[in-house]
C-alpha positions as CSV (number, residue, x, y, z in Angstrom):
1,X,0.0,0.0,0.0
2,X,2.8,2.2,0.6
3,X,4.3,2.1,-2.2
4,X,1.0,2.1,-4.6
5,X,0.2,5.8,-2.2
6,X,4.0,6.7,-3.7
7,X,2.7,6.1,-7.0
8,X,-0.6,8.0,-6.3
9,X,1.5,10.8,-5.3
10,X,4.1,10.4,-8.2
11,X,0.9,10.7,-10.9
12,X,-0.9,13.8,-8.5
13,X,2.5,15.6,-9.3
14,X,2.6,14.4,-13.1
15,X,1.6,17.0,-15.4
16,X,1.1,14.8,-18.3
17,X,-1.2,12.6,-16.4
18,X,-3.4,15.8,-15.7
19,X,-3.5,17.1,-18.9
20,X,-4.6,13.9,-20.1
21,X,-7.5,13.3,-17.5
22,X,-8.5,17.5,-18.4
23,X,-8.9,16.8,-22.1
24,X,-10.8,13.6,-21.4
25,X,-13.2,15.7,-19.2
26,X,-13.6,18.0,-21.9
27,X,-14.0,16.1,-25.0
28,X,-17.1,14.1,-22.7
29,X,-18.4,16.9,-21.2
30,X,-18.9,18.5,-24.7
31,X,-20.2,15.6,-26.0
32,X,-22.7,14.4,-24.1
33,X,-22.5,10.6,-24.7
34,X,-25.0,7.8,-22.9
35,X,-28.0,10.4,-23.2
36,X,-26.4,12.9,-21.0
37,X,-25.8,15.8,-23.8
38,X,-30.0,16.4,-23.4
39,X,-30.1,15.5,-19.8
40,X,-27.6,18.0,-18.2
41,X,-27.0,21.6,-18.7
42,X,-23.3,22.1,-20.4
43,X,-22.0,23.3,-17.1
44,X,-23.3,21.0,-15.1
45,X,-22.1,18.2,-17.8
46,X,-18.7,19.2,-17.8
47,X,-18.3,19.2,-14.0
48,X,-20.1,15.7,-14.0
49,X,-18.1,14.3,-16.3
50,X,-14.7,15.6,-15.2
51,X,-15.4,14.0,-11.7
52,X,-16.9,10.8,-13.6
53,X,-13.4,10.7,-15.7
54,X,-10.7,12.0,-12.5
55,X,-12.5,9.4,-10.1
56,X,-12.4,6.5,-12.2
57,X,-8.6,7.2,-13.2
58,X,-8.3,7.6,-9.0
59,X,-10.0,4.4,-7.7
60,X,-8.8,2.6,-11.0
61,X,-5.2,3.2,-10.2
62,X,-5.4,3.1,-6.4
63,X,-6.9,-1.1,-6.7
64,X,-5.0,-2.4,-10.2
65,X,-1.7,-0.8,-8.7
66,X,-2.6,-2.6,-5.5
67,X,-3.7,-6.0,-7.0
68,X,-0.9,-5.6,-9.8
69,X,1.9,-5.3,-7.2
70,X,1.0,-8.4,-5.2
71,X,0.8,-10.2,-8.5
72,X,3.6,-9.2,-10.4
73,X,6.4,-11.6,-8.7
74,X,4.2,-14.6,-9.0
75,X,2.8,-14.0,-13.1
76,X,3.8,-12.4,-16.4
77,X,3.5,-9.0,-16.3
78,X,1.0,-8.9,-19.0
79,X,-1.6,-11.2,-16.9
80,X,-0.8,-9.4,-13.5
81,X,-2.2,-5.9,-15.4
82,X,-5.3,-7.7,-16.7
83,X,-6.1,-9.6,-13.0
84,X,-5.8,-6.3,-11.4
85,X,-8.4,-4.4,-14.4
86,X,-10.4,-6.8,-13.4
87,X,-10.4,-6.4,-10.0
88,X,-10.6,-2.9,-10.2
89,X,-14.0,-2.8,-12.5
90,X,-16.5,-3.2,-9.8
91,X,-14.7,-0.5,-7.6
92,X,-14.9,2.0,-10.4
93,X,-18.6,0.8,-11.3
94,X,-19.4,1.6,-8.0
95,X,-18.1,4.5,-7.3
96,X,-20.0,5.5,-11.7
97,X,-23.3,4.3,-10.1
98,X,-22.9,6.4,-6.5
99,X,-22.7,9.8,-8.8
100,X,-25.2,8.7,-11.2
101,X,-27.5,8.1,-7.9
102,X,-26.0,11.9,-6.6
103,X,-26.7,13.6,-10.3
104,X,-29.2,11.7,-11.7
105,X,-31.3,10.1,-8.2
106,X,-32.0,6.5,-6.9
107,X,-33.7,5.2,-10.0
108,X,-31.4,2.1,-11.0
109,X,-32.1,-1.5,-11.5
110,X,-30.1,-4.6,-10.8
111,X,-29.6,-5.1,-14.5
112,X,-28.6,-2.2,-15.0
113,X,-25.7,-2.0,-12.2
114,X,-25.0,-5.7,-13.4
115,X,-24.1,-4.1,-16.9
116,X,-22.2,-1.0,-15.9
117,X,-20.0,-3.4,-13.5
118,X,-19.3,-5.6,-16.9
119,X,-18.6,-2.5,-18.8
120,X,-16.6,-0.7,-16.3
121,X,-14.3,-4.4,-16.3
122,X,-13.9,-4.9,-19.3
123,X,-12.6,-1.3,-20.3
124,X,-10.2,-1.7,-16.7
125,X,-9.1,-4.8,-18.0
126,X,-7.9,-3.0,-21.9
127,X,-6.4,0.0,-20.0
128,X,-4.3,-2.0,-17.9
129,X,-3.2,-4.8,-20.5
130,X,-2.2,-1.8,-23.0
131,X,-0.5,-0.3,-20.4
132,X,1.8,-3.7,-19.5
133,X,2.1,-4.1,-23.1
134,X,3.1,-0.6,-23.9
135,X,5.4,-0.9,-21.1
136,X,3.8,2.0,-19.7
137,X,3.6,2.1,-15.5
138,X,0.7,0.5,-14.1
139,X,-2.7,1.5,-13.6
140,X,-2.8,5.2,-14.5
141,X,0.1,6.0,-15.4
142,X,0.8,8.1,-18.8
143,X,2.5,5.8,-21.8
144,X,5.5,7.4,-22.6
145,X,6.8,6.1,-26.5
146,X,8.9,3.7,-26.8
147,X,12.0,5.3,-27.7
148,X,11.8,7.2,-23.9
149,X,11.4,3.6,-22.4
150,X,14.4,2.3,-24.0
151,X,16.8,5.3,-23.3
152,X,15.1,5.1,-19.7
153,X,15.9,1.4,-19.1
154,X,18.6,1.3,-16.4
155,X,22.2,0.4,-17.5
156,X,22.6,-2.3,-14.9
157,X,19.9,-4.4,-16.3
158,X,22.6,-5.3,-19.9
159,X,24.3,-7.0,-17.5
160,X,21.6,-9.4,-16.5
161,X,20.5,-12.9,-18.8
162,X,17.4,-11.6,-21.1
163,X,14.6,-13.7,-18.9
164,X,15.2,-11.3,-16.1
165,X,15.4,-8.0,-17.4
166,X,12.4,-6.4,-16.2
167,X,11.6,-3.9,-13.2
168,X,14.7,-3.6,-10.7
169,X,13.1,-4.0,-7.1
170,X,16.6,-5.1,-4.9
171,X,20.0,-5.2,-4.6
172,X,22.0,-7.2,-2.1
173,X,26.0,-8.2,-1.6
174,X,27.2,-11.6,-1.8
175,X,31.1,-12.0,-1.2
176,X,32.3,-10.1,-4.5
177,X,29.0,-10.2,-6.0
178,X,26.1,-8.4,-6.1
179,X,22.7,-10.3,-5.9
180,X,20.3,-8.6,-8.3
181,X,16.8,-8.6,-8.3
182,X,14.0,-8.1,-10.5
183,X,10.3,-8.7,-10.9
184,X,11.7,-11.7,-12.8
185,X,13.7,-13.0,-10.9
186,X,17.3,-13.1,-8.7
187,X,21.1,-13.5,-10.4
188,X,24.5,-12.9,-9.1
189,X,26.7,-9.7,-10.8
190,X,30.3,-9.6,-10.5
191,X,31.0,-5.8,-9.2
192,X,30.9,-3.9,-6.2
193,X,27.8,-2.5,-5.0
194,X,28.5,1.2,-5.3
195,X,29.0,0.7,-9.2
196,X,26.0,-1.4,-9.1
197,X,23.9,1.3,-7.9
198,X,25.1,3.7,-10.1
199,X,23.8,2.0,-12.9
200,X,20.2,1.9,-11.3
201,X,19.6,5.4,-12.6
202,X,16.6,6.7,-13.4
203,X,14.7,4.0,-11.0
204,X,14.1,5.8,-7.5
205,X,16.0,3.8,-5.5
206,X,17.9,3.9,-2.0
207,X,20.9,2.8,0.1
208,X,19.3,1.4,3.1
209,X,22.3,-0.9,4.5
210,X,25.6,-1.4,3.7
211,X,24.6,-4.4,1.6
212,X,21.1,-3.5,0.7
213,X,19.7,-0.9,-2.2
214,X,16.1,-0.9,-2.7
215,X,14.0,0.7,-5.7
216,X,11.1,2.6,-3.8
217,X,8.1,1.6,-5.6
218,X,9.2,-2.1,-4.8
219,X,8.8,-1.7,-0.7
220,X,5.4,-3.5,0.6
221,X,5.6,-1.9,3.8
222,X,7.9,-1.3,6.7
223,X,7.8,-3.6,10.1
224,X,10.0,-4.4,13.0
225,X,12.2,-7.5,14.0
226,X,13.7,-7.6,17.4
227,X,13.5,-4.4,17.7
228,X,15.1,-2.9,14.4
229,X,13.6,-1.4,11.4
230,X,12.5,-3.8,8.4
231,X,11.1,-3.0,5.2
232,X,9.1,-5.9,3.5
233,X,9.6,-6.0,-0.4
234,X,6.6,-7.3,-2.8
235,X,8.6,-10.3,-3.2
236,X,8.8,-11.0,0.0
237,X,12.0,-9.9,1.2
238,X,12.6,-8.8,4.5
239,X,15.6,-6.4,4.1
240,X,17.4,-4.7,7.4
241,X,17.5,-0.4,7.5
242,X,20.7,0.3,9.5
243,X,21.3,3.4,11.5
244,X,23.5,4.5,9.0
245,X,20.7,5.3,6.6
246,X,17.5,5.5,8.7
247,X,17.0,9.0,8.4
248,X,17.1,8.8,4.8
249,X,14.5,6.1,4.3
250,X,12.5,7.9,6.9
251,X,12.4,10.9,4.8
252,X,12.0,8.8,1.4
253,X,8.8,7.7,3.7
254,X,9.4,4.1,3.3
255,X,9.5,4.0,7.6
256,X,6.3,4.9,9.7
């Protein structure tokens, strides 16, 4: 959760993402479509539908990025994105059907809810899986083209085997290696680990021990053993903070 409300925070601060969700609002509102061009006043309409399209985009990013980071060590990344549409349509056709009840009244049937949840799924379910196969962020995030991606793709990854080049969540030394990890899987690189993070850049990452880096978006949450701070990765991972560095991943709020 506290790395999905990272990711919340990351998009509320995202331009792109805002001028995306405006035009949407705009190009409905003037529209009109599913009868509501003659049932609402263009004002009115406008303000309906931005809060129609900036809610769904909310609630749809805040469960798929939830449900898509529990998934992601376990499936393909592909399938993880279109689990977690799914499980976010009937939170988003809820939250459709309690501001058609607020604009509109209580005068909806159990058919009709039945066909806004399908609706609402399946078009979760396309946003998510384009996303994954865009290689876009999950769940809200803005596609950037492809030639970004690849000139944003961390240099350390080259260095890893092909099936596990994917999203860098942990590093960890090992005698004169450095255990790398990704959403695909674990392998050893022979370097140092200073070098190794180095070629982390541009993932948000941090120095938390000696021996342990983390990319922020891959802490679950943060806990206590014996005593001493622990942040739990979403694979699992239980990785020590050391004094060293706790101020810093207090303030990178990855400690309560």
């Amino acid at each position: 959760m506290q790395s999905t409300l990272r990711e919340m925070q990351r998009l509320l601060r995202d331009s792109r993402s805002w001028a995306v969700l405006v035009v949407l609002s705009l190009i409905a509102g003037m529209i009109g479509p599913f009868g509501t061009y003659e049932a609402i006043p263009v004002v009115p309409r406008l303000a309906y539908w931005s809060a129609i399209v900036v809610g769904t985009a909310a609630m749809g990013t805040l469960v798929a990025s939830v449900v898509e980071r529990l998934l992601r060590p376990r499936l393909p990344e592909w399938l993880a994105a279109l689990i977690a549409g799914g499980a976010a349509g009937p939170f988003i056709a809820a939250l459709v059907a309690l501001l058609n009840w607020a604009v509109f009244g209580p005068d909806i049937t159990v058919i009709d809810l039945m066909t806004l949840t399908i609706y609402c799924t399946l078009i979760s379910m396309a946003v998510t899986l384009l996303s994954a196969l865009l290689g876009a962020r999950p769940a809200g995030a803005v596609p950037v083209d492809a030639g970004a991606a690849t000139e944003a793709e961390p240099a350390l990854l080259a260095r890893l085997p092909r099936g596990l080049r994917g999203r860098l969540v942990h590093l960890a030394v090992s005698d004169h290696y450095v255990d790398v990890t990704t959403d695909k899987g674990t392998t050893l690189v022979l370097m140092r680990l200073s070098d190794a993070m180095r070629e982390t850049a541009p993932v948000p990452g941090l120095q938390v021990h000696r021996s342990h880096w983390v990319a922020l978006d891959a802490v679950r949450r943060s806990t206590r053993q014996a005593g001493k701070p622990m942040l739990e990765l979403v694979t699992g991972t239980m990785v020590p903070v050391s004094r060293t560095y706790l101020e810093a991943t207090r303030a990178a709020g990855l400690l309560d």
